[in-house]
RODO-247104 format. One record per residue (C-alpha): residue number from 0; z, x, y. Coordinates in nm, 2 decimals, always signed. Layout:
+------+--------+--------+--------+
| nupa |     pz |     px |     py |
+------+--------+--------+--------+
|  NUM |      Z |      X |      Y |
...
+------+--------+--------+--------+
END
This chain:
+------+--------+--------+--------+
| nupa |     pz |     px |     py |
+------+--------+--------+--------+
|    0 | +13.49 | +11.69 |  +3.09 |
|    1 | +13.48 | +11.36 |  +2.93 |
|    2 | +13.79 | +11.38 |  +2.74 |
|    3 | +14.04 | +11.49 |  +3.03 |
|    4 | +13.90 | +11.16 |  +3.16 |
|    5 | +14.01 | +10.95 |  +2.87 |
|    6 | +14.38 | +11.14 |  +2.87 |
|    7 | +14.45 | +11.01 |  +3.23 |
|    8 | +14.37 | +10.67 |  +3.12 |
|    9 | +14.61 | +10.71 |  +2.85 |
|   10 | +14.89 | +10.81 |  +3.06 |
|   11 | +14.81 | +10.81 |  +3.43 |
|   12 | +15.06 | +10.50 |  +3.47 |
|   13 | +15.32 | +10.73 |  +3.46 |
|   14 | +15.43 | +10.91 |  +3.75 |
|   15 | +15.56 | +11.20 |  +3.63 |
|   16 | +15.20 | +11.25 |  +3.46 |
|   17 | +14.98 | +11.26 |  +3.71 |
|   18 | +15.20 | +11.60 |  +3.83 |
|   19 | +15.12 | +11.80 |  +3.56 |
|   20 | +14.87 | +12.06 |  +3.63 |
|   21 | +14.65 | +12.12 |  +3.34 |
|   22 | +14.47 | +12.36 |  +3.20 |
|   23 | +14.15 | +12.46 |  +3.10 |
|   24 | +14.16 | +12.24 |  +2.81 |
|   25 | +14.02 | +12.48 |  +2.53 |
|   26 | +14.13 | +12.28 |  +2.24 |
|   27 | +13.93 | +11.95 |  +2.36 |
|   28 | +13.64 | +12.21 |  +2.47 |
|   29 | +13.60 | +12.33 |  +2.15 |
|   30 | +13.60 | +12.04 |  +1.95 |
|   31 | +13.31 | +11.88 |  +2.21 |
|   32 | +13.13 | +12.15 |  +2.16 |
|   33 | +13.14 | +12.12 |  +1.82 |
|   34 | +13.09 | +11.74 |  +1.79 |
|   35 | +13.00 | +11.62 |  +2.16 |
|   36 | +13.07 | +11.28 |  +2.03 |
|   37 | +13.41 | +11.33 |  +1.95 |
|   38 | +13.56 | +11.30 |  +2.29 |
|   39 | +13.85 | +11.05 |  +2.22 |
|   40 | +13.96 | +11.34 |  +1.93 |
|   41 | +13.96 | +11.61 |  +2.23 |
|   42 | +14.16 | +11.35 |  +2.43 |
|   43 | +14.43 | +11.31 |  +2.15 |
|   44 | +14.45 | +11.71 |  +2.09 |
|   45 | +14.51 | +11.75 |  +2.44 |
|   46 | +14.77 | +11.51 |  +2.47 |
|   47 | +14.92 | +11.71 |  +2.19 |
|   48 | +14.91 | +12.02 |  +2.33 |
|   49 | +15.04 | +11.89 |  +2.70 |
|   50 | +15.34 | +11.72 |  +2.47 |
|   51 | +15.47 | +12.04 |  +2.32 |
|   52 | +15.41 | +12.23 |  +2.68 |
|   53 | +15.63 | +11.97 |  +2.82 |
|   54 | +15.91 | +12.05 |  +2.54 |
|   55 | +15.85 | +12.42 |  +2.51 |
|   56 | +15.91 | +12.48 |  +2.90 |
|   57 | +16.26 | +12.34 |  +2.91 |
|   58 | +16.35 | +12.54 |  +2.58 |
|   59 | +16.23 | +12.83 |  +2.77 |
|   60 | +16.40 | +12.71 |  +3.11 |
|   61 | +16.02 | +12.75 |  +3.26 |
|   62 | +16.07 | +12.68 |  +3.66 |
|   63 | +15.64 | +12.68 |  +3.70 |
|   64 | +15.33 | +12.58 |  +3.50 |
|   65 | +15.01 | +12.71 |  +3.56 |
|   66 | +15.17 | +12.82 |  +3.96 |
|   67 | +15.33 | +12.46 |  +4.01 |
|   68 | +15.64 | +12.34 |  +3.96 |
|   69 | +15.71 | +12.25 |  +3.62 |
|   70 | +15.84 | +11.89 |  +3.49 |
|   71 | +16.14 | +12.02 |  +3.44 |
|   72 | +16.21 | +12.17 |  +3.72 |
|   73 | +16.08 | +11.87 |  +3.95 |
|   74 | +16.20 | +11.57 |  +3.76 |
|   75 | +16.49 | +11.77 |  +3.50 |
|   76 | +16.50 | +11.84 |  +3.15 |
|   77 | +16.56 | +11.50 |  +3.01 |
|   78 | +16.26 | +11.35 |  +3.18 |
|   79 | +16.04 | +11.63 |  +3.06 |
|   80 | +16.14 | +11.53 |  +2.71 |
|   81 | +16.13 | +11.19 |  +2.74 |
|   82 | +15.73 | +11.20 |  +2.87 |
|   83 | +15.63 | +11.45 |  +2.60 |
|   84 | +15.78 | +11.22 |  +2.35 |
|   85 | +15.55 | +10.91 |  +2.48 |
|   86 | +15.28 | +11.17 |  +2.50 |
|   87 | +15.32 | +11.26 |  +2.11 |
|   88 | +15.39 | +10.88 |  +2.02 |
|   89 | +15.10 | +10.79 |  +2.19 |
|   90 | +14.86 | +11.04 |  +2.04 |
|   91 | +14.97 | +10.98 |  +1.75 |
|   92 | +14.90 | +10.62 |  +1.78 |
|   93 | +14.60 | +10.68 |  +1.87 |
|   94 | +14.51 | +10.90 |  +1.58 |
|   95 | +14.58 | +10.62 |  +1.31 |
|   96 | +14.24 | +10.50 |  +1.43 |
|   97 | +14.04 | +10.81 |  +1.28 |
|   98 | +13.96 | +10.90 |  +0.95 |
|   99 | +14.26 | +10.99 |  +0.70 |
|  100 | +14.14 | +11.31 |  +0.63 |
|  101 | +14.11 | +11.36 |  +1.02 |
|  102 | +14.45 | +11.21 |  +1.08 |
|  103 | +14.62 | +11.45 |  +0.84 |
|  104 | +14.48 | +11.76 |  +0.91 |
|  105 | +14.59 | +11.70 |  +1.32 |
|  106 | +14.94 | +11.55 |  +1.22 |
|  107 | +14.98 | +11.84 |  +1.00 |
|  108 | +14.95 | +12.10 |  +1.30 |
|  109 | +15.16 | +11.94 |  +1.51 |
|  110 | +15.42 | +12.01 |  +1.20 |
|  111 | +15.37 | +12.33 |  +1.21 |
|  112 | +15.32 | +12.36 |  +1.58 |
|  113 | +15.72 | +12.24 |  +1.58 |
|  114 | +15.82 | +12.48 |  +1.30 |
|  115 | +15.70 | +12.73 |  +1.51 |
|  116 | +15.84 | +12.69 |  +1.82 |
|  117 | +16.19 | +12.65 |  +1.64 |
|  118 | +16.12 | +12.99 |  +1.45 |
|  119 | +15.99 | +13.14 |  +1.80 |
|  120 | +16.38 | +13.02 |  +1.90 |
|  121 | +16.52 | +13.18 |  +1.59 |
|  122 | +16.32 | +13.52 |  +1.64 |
|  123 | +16.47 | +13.55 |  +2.02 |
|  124 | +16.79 | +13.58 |  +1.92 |
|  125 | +16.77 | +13.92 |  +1.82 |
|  126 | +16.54 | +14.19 |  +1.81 |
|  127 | +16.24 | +14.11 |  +1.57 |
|  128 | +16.08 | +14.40 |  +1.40 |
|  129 | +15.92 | +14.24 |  +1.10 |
|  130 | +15.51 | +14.19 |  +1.18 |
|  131 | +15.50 | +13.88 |  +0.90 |
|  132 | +15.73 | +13.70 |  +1.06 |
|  133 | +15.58 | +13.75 |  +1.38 |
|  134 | +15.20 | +13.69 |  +1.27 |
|  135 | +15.34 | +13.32 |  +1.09 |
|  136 | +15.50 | +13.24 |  +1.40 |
|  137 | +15.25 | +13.26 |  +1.64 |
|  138 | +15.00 | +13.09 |  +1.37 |
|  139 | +15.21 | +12.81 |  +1.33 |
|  140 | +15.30 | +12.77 |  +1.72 |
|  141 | +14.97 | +12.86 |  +1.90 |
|  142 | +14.71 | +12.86 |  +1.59 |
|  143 | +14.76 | +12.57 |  +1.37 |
|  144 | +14.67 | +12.32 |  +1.67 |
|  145 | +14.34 | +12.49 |  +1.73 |
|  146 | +14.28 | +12.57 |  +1.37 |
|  147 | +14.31 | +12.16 |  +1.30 |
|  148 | +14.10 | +12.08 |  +1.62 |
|  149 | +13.83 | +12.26 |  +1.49 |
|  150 | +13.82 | +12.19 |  +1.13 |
|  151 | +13.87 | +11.81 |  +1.26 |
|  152 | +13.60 | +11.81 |  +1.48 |
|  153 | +13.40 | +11.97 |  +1.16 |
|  154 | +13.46 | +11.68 |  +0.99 |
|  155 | +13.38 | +11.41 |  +1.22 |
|  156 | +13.05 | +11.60 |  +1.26 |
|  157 | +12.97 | +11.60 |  +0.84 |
|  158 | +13.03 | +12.00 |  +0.88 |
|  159 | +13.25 | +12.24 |  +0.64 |
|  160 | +13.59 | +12.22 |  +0.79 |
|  161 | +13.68 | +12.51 |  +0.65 |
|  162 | +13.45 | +12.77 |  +0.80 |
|  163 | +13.57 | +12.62 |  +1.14 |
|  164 | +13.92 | +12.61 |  +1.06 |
|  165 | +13.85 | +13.03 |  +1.01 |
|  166 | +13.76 | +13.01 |  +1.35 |
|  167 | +14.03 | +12.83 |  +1.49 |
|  168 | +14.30 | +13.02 |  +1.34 |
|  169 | +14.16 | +13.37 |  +1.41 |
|  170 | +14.08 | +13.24 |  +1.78 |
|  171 | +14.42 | +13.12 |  +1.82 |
|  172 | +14.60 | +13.45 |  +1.66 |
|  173 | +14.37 | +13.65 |  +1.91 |
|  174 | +14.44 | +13.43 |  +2.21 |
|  175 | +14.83 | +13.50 |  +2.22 |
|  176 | +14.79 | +13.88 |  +2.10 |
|  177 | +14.64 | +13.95 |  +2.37 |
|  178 | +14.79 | +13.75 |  +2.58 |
|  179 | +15.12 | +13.93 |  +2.48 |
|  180 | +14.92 | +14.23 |  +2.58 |
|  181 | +14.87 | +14.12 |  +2.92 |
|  182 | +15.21 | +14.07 |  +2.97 |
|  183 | +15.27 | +14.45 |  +2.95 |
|  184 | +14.94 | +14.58 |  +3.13 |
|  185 | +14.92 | +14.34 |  +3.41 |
|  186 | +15.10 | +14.37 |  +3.75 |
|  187 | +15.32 | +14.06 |  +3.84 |
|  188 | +15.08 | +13.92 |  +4.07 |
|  189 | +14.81 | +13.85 |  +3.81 |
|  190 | +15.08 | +13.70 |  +3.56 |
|  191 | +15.26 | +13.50 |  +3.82 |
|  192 | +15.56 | +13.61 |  +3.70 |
|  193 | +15.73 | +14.01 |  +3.61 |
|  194 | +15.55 | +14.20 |  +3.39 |
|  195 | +15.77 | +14.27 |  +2.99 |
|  196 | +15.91 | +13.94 |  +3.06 |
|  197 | +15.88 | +13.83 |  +2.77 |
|  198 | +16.10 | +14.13 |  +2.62 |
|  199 | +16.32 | +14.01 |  +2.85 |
|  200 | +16.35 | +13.68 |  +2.69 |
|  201 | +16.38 | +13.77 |  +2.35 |
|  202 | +16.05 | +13.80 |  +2.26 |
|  203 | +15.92 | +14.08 |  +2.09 |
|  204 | +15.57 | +14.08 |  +2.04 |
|  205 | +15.32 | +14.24 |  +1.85 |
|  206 | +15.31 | +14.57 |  +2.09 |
|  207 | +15.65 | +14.62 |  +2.04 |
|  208 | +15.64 | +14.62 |  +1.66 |
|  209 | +15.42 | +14.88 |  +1.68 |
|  210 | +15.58 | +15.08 |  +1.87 |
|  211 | +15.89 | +15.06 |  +1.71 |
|  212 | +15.70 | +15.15 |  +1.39 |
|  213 | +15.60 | +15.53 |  +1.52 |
|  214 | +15.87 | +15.60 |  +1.76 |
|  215 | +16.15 | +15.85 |  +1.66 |
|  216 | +16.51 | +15.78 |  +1.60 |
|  217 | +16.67 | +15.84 |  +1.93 |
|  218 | +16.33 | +15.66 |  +2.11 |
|  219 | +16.40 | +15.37 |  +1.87 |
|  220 | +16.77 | +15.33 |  +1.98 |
|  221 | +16.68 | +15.33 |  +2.33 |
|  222 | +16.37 | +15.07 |  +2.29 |
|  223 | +16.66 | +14.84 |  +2.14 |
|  224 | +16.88 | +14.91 |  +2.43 |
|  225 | +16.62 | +14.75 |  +2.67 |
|  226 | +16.55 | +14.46 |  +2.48 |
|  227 | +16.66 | +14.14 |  +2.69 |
|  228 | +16.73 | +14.36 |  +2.99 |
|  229 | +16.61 | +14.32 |  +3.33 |
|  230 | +16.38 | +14.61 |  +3.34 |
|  231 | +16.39 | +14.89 |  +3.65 |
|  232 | +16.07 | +15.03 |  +3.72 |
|  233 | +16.16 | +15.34 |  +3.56 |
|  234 | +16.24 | +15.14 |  +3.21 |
|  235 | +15.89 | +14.99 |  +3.22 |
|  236 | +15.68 | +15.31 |  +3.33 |
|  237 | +15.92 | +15.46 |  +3.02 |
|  238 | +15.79 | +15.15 |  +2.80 |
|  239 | +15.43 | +15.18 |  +2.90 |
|  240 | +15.43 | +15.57 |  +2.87 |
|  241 | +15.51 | +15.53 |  +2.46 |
|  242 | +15.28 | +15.26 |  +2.44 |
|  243 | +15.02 | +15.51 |  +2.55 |
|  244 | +15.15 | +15.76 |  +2.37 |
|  245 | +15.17 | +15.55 |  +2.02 |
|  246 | +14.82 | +15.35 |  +2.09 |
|  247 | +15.04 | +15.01 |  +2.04 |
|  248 | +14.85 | +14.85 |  +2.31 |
|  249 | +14.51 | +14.98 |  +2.15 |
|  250 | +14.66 | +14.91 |  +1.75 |
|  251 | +14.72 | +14.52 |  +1.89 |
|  252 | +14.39 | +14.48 |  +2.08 |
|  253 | +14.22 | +14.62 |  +1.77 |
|  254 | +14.37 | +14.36 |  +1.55 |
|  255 | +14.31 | +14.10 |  +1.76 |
|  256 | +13.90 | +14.22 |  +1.78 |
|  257 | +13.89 | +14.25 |  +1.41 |
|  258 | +14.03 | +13.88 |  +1.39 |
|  259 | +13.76 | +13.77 |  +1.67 |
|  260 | +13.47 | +13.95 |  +1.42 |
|  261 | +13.57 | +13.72 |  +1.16 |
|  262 | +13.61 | +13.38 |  +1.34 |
|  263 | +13.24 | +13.45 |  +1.45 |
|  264 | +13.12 | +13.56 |  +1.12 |
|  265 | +13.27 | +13.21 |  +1.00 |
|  266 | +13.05 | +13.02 |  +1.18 |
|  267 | +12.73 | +13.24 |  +1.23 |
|  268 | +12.51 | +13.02 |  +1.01 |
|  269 | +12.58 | +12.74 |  +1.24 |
|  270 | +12.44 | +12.87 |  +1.54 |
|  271 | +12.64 | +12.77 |  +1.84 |
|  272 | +12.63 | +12.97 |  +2.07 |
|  273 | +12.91 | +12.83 |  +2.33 |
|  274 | +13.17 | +12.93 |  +2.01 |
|  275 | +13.06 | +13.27 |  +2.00 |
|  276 | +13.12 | +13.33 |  +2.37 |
|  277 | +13.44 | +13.18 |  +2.39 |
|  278 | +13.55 | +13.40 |  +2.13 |
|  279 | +13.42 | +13.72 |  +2.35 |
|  280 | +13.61 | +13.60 |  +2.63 |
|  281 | +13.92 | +13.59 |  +2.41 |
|  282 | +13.92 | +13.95 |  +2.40 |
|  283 | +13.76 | +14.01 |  +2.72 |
|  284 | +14.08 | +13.88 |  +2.93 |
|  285 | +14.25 | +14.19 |  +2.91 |
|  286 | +13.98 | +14.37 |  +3.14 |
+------+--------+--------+--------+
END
């Protein structure tokens, strides 16, 4: 892909760069696809993305990225800072060269993208059983980037930024739904790391909520008794057993389905079909 291409020239001078592992680069994807012209725009939302992954793995104390040694944990915490910062300086540098409306609508995200990961902070600190809060927070943290790489790619195309920026947001609220779906189901060796870790961080997700929404009294005091615990196996099979029991696994994936149906209904008149598949595949990860 063109784009990843243009984000090593930006920042391939520095060491500490050229060890990151990336990733698949959805964000960039999707706006190529989109607008196959806009390859510098991909570049810049990239960078943006590998900025606040560079920032968000020492809050979290993240020892591994995509099954390599993290920044962080290679370099230390102040380097990891200090190259997302020239990451975000640099893309945002470069965005000053687009169109205003463009420029906004990308700087904008990034806003949010930091008032989420300081509420996702917040939330950890005790147990959080309040859906709203948790729906706003993932928008803002994991949404609102590819919400404003779609609707900007719309843009630079002549196209109705507001139909893609539907499909943006609704792809986004899917993607980490699920993915905090996966982090339940799947076995350690698929997640590269233990499964209901992120309950053990202070994160409770969408599954949860539901859960703790049906469950009895007594059930209710003992889900809060496990919440930032190491888990024995016996704790999770008890975990998993209620989420069967209570369809919170099926409740979340059902949500995050009915959001994928109307990101592809926003779009449908434009006929593309490489959005509508990676929308499928947003749901189909937790086969």
């Amino acid at each position: 892909m063109r784009f990843f291409d243009i984000l090593d020239e930006m920042f391939n001078e520095f060491e500490e760069y050229r060890d990151i592992q990336k990733g698949k680069g959805i964000r960039g994807k999707l706006i190529t696809i989109i607008n196959p012209e806009a390859q510098k725009l991909a570049a810049v939302v990239e960078a943006i993305h590998l900025a606040s992954l560079l920032h968000d793995d020492v809050i979290d104390e993240a020892d591994m990225r995509r099954g390599v040694k993290s920044i962080n944990a290679k370099y230390g915490d102040f380097t990891a800072i200090m190259l997302g910062d020239i990451i975000y300086s640099r893309a945002f540098y470069e965005l000053t060269s687009f169109d205003e409306k463009i420029a906004k609508l990308v700087s904008n995200a990034v806003y949010l993208l930091s008032q989420g990961e300081l509420e996702d902070v917040k939330l950890s600190k005790e147990i959080n059983l309040n859906k709203e809060k948790y729906m706003q927070m993932i928008y803002k943290k994991t949404a609102s980037l590819i919400e404003a790489a779609c609707g900007a790619a719309a843009i630079s195309k002549g196209l109705d930024e507001r139909d893609f920026m539907v499909y943006g947001k609704n792809i986004g609220l899917a993607f980490q739904i699920v993915d905090d779906v996966l982090d339940i189901i799947q076995d350690e060796k698929t997640l590269g790391k233990p499964s209901m870790h992120d309950f053990y961080e202070g994160k409770t997700t969408l599954p949860y909520i539901l859960l703790f929404e049906k469950m009895d009294f007594e059930e209710k005091n003992k889900l809060k008794s496990l919440y930032k615990k190491r888990l024995s196996f016996e704790e999770k099979k008890w975990i998993k057993n209620k989420m069967k029991e209570y369809k919170a696994i099926e409740e979340s994936l059902n949500i995050a389905n009915a959001l994928i149906k109307e990101a592809k209904e926003a779009i449908e008149k434009y006929n593309i079909p490489q959005l509508l598949e990676i929308a499928d595949k947003v749901i189909s990860r937790n086969s």
